[in-house]
MDAnalysis code that builds the backbone (N, CA, C; Angstrom):
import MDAnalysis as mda
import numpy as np

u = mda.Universe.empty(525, n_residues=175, atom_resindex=np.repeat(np.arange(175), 3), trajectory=True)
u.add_TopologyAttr("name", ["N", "CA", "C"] * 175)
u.add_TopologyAttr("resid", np.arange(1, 176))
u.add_TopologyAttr("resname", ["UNK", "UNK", "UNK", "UNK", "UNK", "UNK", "UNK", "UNK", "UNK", "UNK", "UNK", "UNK", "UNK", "UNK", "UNK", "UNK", "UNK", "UNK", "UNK", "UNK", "UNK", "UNK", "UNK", "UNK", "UNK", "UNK", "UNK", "UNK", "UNK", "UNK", "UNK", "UNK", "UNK", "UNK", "UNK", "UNK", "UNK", "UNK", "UNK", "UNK", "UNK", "UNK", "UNK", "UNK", "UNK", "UNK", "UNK", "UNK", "UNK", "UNK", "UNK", "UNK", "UNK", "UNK", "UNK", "UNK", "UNK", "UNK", "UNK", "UNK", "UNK", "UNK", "UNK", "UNK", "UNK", "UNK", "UNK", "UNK", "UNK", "UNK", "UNK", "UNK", "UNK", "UNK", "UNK", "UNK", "UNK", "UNK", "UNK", "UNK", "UNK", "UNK", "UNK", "UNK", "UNK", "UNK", "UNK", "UNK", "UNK", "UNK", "UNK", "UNK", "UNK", "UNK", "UNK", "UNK", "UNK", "UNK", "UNK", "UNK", "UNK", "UNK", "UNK", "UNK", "UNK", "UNK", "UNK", "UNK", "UNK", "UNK", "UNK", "UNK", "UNK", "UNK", "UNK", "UNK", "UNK", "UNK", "UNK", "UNK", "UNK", "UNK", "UNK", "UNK", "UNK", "UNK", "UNK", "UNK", "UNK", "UNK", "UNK", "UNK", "UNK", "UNK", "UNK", "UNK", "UNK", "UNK", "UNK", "UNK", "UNK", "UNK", "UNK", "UNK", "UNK", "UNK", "UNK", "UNK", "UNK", "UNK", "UNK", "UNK", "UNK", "UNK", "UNK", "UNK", "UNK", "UNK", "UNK", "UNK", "UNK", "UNK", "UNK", "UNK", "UNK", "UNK", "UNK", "UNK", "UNK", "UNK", "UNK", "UNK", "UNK", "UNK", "UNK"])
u.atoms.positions = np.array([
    [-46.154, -64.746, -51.327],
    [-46.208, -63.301, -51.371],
    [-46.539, -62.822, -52.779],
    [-45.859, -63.513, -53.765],
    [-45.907, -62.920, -54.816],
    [-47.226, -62.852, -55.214],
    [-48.080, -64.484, -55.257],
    [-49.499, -64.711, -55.700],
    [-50.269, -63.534, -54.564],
    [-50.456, -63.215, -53.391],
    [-51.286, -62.304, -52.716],
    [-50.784, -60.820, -53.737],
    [-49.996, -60.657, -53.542],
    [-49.544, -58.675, -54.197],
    [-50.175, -58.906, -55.804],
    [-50.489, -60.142, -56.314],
    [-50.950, -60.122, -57.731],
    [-52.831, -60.305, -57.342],
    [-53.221, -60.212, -56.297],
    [-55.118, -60.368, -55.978],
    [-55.687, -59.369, -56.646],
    [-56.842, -59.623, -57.345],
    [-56.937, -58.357, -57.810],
    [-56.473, -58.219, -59.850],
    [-55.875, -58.880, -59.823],
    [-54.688, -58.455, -61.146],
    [-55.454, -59.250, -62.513],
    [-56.394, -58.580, -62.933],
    [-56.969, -59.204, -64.186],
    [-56.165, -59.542, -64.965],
    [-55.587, -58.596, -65.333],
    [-54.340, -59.072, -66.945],
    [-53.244, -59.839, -66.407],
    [-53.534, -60.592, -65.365],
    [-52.287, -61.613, -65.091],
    [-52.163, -62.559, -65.994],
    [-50.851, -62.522, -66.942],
    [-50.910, -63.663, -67.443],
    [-50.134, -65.160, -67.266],
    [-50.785, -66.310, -68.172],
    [-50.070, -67.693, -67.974],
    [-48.742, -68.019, -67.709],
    [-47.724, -66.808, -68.225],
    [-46.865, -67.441, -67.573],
    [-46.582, -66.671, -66.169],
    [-47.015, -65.400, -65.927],
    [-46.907, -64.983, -64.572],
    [-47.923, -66.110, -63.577],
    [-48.678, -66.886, -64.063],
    [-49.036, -67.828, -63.138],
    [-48.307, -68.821, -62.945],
    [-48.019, -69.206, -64.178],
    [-46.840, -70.534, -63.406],
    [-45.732, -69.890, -63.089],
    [-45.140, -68.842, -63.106],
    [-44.412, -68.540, -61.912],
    [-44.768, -68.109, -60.635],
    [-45.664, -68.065, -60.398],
    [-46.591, -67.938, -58.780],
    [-46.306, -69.519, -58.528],
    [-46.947, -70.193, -59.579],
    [-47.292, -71.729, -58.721],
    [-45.521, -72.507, -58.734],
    [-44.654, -71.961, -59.748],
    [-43.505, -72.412, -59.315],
    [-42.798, -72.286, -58.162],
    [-43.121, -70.514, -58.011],
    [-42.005, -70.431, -56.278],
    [-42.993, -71.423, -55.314],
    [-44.458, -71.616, -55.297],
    [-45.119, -72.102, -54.054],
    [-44.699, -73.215, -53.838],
    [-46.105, -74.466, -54.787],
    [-46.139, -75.751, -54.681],
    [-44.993, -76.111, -55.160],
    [-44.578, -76.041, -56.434],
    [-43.871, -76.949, -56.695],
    [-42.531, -76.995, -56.773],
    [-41.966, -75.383, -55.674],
    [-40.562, -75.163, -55.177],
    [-40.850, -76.381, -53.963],
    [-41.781, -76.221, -53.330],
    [-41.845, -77.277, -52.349],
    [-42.379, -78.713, -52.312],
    [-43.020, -79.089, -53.311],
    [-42.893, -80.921, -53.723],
    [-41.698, -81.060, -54.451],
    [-41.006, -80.225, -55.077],
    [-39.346, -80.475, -55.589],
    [-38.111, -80.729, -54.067],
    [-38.116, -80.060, -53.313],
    [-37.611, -79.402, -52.482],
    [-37.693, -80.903, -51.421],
    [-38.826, -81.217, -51.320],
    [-39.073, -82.686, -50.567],
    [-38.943, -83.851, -51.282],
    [-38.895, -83.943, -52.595],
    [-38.268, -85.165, -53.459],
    [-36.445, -84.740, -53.518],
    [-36.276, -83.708, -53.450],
    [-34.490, -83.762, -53.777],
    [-33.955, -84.183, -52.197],
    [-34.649, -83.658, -51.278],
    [-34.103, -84.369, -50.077],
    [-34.292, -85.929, -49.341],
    [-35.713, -86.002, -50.063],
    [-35.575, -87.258, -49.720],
    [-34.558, -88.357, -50.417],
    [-34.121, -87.909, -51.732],
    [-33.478, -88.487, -52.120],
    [-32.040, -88.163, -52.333],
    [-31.414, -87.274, -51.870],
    [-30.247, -87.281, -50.992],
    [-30.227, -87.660, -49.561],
    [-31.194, -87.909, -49.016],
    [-31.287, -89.166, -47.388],
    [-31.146, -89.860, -47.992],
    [-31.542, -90.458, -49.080],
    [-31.562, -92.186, -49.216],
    [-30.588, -92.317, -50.355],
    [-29.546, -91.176, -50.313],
    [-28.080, -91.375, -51.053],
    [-28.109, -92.020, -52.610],
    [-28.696, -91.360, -52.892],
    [-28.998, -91.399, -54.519],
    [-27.625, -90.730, -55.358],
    [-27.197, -91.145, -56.194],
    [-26.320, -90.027, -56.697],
    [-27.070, -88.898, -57.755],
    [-26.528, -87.876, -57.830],
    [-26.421, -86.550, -58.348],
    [-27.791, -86.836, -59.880],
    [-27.590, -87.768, -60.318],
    [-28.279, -87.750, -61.482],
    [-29.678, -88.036, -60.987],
    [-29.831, -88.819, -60.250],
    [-31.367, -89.182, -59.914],
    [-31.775, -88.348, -58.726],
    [-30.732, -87.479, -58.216],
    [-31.375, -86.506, -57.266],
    [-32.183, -85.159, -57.838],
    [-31.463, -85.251, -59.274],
    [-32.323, -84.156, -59.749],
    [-33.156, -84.258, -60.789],
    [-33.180, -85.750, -61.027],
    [-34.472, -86.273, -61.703],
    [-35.718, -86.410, -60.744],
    [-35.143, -86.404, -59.895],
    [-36.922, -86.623, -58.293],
    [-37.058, -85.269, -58.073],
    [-36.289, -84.753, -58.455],
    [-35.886, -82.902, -57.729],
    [-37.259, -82.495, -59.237],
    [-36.962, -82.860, -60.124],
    [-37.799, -81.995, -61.208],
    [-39.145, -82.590, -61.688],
    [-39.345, -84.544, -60.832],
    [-39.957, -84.835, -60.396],
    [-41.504, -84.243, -59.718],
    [-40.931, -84.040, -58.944],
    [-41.746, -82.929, -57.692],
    [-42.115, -81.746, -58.247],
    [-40.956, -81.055, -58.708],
    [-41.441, -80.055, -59.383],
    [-42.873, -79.564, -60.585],
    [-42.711, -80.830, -61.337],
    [-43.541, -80.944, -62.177],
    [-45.026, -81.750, -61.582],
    [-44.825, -82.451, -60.579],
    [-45.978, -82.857, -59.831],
    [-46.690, -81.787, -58.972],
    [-45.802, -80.790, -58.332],
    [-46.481, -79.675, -57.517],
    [-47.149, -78.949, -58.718],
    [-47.015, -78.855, -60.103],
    [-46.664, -77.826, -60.967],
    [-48.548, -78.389, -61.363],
    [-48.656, -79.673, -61.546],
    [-49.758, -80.213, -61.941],
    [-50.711, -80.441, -60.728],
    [-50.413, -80.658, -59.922],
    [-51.230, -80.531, -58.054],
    [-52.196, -79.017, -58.220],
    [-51.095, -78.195, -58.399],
    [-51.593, -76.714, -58.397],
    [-52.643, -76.914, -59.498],
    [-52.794, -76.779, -60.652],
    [-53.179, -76.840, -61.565],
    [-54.567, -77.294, -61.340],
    [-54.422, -78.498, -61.001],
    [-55.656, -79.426, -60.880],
    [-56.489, -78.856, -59.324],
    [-55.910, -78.461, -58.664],
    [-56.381, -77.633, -57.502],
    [-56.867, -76.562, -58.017],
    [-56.428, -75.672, -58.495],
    [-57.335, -74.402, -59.022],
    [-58.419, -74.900, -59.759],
    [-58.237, -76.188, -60.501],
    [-59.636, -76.442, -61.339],
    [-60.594, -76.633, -60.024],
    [-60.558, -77.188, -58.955],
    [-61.086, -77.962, -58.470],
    [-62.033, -76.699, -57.383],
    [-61.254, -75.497, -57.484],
    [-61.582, -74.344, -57.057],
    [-62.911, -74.551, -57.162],
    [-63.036, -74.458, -58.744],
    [-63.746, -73.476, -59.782],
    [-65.011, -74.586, -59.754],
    [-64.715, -75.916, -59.655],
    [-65.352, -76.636, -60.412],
    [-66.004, -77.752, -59.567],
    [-65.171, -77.980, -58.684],
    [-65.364, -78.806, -57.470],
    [-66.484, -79.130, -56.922],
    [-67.146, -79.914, -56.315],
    [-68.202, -80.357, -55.511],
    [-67.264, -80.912, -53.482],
    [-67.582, -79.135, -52.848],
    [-67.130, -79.345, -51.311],
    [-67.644, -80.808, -50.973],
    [-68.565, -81.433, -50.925],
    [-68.717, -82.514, -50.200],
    [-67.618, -83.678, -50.865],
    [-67.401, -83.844, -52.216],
    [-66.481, -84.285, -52.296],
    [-64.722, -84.020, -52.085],
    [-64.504, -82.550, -52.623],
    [-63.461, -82.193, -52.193],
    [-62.225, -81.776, -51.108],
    [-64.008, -82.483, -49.928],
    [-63.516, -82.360, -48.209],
    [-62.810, -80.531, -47.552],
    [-63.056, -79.882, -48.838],
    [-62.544, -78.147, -48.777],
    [-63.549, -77.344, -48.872],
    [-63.573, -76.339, -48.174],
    [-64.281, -75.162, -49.208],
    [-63.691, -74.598, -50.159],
    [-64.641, -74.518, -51.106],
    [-64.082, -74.147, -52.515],
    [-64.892, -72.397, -53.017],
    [-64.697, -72.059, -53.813],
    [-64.498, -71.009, -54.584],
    [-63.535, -69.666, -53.627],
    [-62.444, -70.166, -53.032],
    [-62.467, -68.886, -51.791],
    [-61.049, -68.369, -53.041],
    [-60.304, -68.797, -54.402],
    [-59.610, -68.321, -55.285],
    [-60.213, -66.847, -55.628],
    [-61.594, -67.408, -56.006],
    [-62.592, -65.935, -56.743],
    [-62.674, -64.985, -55.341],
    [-63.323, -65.545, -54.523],
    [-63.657, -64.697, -53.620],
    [-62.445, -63.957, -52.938],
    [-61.355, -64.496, -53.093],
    [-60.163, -63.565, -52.593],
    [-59.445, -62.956, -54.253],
    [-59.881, -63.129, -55.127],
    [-59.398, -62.579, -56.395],
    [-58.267, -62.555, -56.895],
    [-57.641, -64.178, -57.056],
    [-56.925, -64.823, -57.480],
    [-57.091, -65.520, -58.509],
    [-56.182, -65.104, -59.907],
    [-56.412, -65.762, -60.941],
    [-55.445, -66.928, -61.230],
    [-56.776, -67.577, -61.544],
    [-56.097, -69.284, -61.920],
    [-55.998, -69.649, -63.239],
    [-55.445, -70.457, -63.743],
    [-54.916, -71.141, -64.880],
    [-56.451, -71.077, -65.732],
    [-57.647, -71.684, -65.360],
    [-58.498, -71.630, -65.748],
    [-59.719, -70.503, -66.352],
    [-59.247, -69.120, -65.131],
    [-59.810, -67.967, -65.065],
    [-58.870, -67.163, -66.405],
    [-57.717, -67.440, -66.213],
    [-56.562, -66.656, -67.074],
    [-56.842, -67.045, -68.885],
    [-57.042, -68.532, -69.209],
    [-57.838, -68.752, -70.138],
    [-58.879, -68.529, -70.668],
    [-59.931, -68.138, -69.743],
    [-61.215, -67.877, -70.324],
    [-61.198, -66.148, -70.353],
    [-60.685, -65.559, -69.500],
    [-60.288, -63.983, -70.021],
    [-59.921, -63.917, -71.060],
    [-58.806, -64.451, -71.447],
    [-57.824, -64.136, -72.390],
    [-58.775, -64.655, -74.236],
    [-59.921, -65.771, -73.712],
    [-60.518, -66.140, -74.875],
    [-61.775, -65.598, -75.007],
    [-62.970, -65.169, -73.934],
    [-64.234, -64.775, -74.276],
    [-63.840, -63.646, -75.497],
    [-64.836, -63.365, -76.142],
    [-65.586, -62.006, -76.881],
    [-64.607, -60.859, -76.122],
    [-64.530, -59.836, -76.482],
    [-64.670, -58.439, -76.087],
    [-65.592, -58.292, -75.048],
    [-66.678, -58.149, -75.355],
    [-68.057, -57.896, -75.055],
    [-68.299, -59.133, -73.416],
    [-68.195, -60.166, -73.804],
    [-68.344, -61.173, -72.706],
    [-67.390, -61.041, -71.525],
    [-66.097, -60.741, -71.759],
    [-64.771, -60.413, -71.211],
    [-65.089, -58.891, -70.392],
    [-65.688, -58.243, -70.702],
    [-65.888, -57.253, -70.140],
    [-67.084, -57.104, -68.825],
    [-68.076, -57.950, -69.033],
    [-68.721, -58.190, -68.287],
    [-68.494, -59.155, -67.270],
    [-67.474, -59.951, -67.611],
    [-66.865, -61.397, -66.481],
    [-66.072, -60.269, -65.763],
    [-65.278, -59.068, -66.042],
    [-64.522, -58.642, -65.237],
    [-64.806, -57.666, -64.982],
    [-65.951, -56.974, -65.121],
    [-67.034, -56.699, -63.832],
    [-67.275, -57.640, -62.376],
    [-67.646, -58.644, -63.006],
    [-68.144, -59.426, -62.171],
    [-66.729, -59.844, -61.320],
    [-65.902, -59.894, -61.505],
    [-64.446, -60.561, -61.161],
    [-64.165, -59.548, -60.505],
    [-64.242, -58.345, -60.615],
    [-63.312, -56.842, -59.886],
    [-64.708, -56.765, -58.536],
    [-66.125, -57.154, -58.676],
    [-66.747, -56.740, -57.406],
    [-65.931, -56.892, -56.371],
    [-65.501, -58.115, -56.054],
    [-65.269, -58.767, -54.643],
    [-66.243, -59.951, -54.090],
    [-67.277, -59.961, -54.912],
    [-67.576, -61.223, -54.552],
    [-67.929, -61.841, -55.218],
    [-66.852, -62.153, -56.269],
    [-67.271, -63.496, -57.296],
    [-67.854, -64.250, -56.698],
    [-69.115, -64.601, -57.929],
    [-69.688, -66.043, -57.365],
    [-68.776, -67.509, -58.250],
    [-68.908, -68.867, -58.356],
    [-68.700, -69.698, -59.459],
    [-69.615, -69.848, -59.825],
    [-70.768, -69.419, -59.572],
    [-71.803, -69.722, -60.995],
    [-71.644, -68.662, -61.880],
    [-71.444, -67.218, -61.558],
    [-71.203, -66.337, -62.261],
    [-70.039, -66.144, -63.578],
    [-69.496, -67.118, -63.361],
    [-68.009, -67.802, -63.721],
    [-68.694, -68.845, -65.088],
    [-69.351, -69.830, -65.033],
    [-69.372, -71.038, -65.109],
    [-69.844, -70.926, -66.674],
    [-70.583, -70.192, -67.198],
    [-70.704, -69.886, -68.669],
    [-69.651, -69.630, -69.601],
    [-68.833, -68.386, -69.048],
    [-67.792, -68.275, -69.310],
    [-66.685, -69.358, -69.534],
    [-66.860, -70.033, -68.139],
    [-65.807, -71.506, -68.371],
    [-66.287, -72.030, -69.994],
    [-67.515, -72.647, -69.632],
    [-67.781, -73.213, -70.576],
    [-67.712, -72.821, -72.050],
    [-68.175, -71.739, -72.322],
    [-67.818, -70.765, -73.625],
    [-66.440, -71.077, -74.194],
    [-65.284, -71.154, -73.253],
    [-63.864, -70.951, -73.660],
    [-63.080, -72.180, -73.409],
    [-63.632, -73.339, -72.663],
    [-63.182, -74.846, -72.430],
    [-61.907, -74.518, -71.956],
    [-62.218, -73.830, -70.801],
    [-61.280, -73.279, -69.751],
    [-60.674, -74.734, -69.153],
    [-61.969, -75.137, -68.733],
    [-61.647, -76.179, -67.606],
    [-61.120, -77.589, -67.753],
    [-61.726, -77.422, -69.683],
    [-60.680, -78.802, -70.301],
    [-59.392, -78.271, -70.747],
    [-58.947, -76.989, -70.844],
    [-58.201, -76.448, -70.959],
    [-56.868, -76.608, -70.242],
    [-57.496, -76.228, -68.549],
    [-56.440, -76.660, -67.571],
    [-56.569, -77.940, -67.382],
    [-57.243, -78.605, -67.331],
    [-57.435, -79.961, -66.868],
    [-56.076, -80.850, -67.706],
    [-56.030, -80.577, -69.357],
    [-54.745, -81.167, -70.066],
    [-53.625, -80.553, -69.938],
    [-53.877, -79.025, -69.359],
    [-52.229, -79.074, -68.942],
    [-52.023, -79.657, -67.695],
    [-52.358, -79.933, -67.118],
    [-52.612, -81.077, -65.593],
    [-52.079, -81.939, -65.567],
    [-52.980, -82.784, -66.572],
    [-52.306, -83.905, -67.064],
    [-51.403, -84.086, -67.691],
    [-51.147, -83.247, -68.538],
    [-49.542, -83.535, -69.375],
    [-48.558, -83.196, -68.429],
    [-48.738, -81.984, -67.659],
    [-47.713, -81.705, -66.210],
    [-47.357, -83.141, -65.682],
    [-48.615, -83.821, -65.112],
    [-48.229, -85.007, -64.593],
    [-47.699, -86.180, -65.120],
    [-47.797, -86.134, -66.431],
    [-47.318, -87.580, -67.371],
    [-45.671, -87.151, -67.459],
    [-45.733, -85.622, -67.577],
    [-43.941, -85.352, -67.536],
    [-43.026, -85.605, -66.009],
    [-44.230, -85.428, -65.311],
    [-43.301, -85.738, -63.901],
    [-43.168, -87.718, -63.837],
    [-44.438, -88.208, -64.116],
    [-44.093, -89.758, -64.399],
    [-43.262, -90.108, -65.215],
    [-42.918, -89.476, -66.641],
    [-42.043, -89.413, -66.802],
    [-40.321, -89.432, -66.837],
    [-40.742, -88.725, -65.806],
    [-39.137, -88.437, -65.030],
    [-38.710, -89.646, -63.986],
    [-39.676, -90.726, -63.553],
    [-39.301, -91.545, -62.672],
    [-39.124, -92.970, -63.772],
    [-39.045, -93.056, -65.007],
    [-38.873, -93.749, -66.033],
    [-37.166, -94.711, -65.585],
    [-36.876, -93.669, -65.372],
    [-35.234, -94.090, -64.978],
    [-34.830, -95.215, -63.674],
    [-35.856, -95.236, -62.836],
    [-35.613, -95.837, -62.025],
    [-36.004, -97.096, -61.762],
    [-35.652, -97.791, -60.834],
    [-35.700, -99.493, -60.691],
    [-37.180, -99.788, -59.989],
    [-37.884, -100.848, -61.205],
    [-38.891, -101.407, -60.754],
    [-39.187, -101.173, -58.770],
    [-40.109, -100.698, -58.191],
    [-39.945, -100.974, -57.000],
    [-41.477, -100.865, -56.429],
    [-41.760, -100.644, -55.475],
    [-42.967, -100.656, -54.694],
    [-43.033, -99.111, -54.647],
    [-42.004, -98.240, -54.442],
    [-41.722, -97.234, -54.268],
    [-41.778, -96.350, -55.354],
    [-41.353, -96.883, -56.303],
    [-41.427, -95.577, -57.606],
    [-42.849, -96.085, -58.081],
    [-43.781, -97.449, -57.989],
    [-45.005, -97.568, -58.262],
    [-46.109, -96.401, -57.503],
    [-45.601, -96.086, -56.198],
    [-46.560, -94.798, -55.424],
    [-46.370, -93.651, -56.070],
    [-45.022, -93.702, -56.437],
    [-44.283, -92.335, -57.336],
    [-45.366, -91.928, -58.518],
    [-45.661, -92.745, -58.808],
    [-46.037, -92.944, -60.386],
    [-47.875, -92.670, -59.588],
    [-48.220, -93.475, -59.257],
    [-49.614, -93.139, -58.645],
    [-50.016, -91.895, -57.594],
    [-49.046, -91.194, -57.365],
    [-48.917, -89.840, -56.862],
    [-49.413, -88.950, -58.538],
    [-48.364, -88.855, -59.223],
    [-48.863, -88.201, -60.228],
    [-50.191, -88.380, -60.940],
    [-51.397, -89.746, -60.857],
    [-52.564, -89.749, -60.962],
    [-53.195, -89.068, -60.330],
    [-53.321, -89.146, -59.004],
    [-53.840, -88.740, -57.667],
    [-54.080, -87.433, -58.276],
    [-52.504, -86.687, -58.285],
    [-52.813, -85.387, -58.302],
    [-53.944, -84.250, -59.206],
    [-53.666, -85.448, -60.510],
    [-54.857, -84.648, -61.408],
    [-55.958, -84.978, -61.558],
    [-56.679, -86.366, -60.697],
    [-57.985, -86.877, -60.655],
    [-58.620, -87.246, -59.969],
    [-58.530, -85.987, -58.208],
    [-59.054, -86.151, -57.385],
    [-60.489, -85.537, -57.793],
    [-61.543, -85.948, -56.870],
    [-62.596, -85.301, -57.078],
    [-63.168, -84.095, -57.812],
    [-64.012, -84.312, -58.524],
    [-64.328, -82.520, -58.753],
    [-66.170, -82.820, -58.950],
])
């Protein structure tokens, strides 16, 4: 709810986005690591190390998904992509390159951003101008090295090895 009532919202800023992407994704990849690991009777300390786990993996999922918006190639990404712009939702990537073009450049991207029908090519200078997209791309990744991170604690297994290759996945699927 919150991310739809913000469509539209140029001056949204970074941290009003990661609190969009906190209540979504990564209330809910937290939400499915703390239970799975109270089923499988973990005590209290490692329930909320998988709990913040998740958190920080949804936190970097999102992340790397909005790049993938912007930046993506559909035949690889098995999605249609640019439908962020076209429904006028600002992403981690969009929120950076606002916040960094010119005056002058910034004013004309959000023209183009307030029509309604962003294109991503219309976008894609801009990215580039402001290294938007390497921008989000390392908070992605550092999101995800902190959620691998967090499984540091636990016992060699087959299981915390997927753990750990979940947090790759998430930031270097296709684009």
């Amino acid at each position: 709810m919150h991310q739809t009532l913000q469509r539209g919202n140029l001056d949204l800023t970074e941290t009003e986005y990661f609190e969009i992407i906190e209540g979504k994704t990564a209330a809910l990849t937290s939400c499915c690591c703390r239970l799975g690991a109270l089923y499988a009777g973990a005590d209290l300390e490692l329930v909320e190390r998988l709990a913040n786990y998740g958190r920080l993996l949804g936190l970097a999922f999102q992340v790397a998904d909005d790049l993938l918006d912007l930046v993506g190639r559909e035949d690889k990404a098995g999605k249609t992509l640019g439908t962020d712009l076209e429904q006028q939702k600002l992403t981690l990537p969009l929120i950076h390159m606002l916040t960094t073009l010119p005056a002058d450049d910034r004013a004309a991207l959000r023209k183009v951003l307030s029509n309604g029908q962003p294109k991503r090519a219309a976008v894609a200078a801009g990215l580039k101008q402001t290294g938007a997209v390497e921008y989000a791309r390392e908070r992605a990744e550092t999101l995800a090295a902190e959620a691998a991170a967090e499984l540091d604690g636990l016992p060699p297994s087959e299981f915390r090895d997927v753990l750990r290759m979940m947090t790759q996945w998430a930031v270097q699927r296709e684009t």
